[in-house]
Residue, then its C-alpha position, 0 to 999 in steps of 0.5 A: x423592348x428595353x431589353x433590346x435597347x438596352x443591348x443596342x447602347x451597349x454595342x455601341x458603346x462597346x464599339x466606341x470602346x473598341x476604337x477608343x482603345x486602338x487610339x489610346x492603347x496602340x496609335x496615342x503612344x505613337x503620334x510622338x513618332x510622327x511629328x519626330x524630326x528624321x534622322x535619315x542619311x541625305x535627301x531622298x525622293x519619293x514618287x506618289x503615283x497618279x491615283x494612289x490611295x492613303x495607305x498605298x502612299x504610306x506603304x511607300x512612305x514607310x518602305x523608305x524610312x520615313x514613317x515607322x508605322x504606316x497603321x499609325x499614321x493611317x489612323x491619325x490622318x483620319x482622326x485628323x481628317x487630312x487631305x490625301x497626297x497628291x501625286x508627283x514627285x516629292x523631295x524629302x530632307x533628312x530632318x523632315x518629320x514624318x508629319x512634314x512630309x505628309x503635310x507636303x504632299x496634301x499641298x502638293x509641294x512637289x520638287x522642281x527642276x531648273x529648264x531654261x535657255x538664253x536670248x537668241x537662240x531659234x525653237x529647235x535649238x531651244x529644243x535641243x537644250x531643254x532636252x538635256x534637261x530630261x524634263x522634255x523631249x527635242x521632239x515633243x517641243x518642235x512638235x508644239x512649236x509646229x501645231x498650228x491648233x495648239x499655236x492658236x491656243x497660245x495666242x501666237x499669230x505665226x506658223x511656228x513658235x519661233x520669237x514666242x519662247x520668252x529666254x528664261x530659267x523655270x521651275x518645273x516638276x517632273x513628268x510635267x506634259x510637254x503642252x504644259x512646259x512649251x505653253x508655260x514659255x509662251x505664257x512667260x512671253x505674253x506676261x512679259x510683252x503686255x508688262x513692259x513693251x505693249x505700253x510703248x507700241x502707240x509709238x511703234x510703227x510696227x504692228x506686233x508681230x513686226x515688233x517681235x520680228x524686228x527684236x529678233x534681228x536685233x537681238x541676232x545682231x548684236x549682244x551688246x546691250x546698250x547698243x540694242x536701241x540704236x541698232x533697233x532704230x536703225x533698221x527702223x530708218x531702213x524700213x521707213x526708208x524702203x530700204x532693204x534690211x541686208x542682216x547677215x543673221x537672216x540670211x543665216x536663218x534663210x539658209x538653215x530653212x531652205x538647206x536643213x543646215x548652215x555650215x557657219x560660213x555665209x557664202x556668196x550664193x547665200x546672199x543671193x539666194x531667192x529666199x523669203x527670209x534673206x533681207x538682201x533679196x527682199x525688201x521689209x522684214x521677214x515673214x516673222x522671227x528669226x530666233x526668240x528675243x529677249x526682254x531688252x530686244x524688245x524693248x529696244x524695238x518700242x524704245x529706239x535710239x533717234x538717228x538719221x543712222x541707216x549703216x554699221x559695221x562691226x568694230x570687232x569688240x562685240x559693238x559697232x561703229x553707226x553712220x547715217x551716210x554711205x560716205x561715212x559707213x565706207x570710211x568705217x569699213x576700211x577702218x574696221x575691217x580693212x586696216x584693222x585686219x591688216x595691222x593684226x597681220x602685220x602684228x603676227x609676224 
């Protein structure tokens, strides 16, 4: 019997020996070469793919240059029981230690790119932008912005995604679902709103998704920022008035639903055409928004400049000239546009 204890100590002891001695004699010597700054030649990337084990990621690792032995970094990440790497795609520096880099993908630091697009612009123009980005698909994002269950997910009350796409830059990694990427815009949006324009709506005639609409049209008409509050209480004058809203940019956005296109010329028929969104043919605001505002429009909606104002006209400056009577607007007009085309004619000669 101790006999046979005897030769268990020792097997074990033996086998302690034995991985002992493959610390101290083959990866000690080396940990030095992990925590050693690269010297690489410029930044790489390095994908980890979905499910890939430790060894498989250090095969990788190693193959790119960026851990010289792949055995030794094994066994220090398990003498040091780090996490596993996650998967994604990683950017590398130069001087990134073989340690730095394994760090980075246990926290799963993976690199981002940039995708974004400006105020004013309608979902499938967004998509269009986005695409060129590589990050997502035209066709994947006009896709969400027309699920109606994925738009009731994301808490947005109309048939489509259009004015819920908040205008911004983002940092997204890649290969990134595209529910993920569009429910990250109307995230942004609902971030936005309930922070700087939910506090102002008690005093805001419109419901919500009126504010959203309204903001819309005025972010279309005009790109002049200290303006936005005027014109966004000017429409509300028309509204209170019974009025009809008469604004070129949904006329525009009428004709594209109805045409699949517009040529850029707004055409006598276009005004006349029976169309929910064409404001010279109904009364109110359209059904819903017409492009994807920005922060200021929206606020300029919550926070409109007081007038008794109900017309403008373009000063041809990028800002507009406001009057509270027909009188006064058709004054306007011939000198804004009559008189001032006609010197610029004359000027040409």
């Amino acid at each position: 019997m101790k006999t046979l204890l005897k030769l268990s100590v020792g097997l074990c002891v033996v086998a302690l020996a034995g991985a002992g001695g493959v610390w101290f004699l083959y990866v000690a010597p080396k940990v030095a070469e992990l925590s050693a700054p690269g010297a690489r030649t410029g930044e790489s990337l390095v994908e980890v793919p979905p499910g890939a084990s430790t060894k498989a990621v250090l095969a990788i690792l190693e193959k790119a240059g960026i851990v010289k032995d792949a055995r030794v970094a094994y066994y220090y990440v398990r003498w040091r029981k780090l996490g596993a790497p996650k998967a994604g795609e990683y950017r590398i520096l130069p001087t990134a230690s073989a340690l730095d880099v394994l760090d980075k993908m246990r926290k799963g630091d993976v690199a981002l790119y940039e995708i974004g697009f400006p105020e004013g612009l309608t979902y499938k123009e967004i998509a269009k932008r986005v695409e060129t980005t590589g990050l997502i698909k035209a066709s994947e994002l006009v896709a969400l912005c027309e699920d109606q269950a994925f738009l009731a997910q994301q808490g947005v009350p109309g048939k489509t995604c259009e004015g819920y796409l908040f205008p911004d830059t983002y940092r997204v990694a890649r290969n990134r679902p595209a529910r993920e990427i569009v429910a990250l815009f109307i995230a942004h949006f609902h971030e936005m709103y309930k922070k700087h324009v939910a506090p102002f709506e008690a005093s805001c005639p419109l419901k919500r998704a009126e504010i959203v609409t309204l903001a819309s049209i005025v972010e279309k008409e005009t790109g002049a920022e200290i303006e936005r509050p005027h014109i966004a209480g000017l429409f509300l004058n028309r509204v209170k008035k019974g009025m009809m809203l008469q604004t070129d940019p949904t006329v525009i956005y009428a004709v594209a639903l109805a045409k699949g296109s517009f040529d850029g010329n707004i055409h006598k028929s276009d005004l006349s055409l029976d169309h929910p969104y064409n404001t010279y043919m109904r009364k109110g605001l359209p059904p819903g928004p017409i492009a994807n505002p920005g922060l200021k429009a929206l606020e300029a909606v919550v926070k409109p400049t007081a007038s008794e104002d109900i017309f403008f006209v373009s000063k041809n400056d990028g800002t507009h000239a406001f009057c509270p009577t027909l009188e006064c607007h058709n004054a306007q007009v011939q000198k804004w546009q009559v008189e001032y085309f006609r010197n610029k004619r004359r000027n040409k000669k």
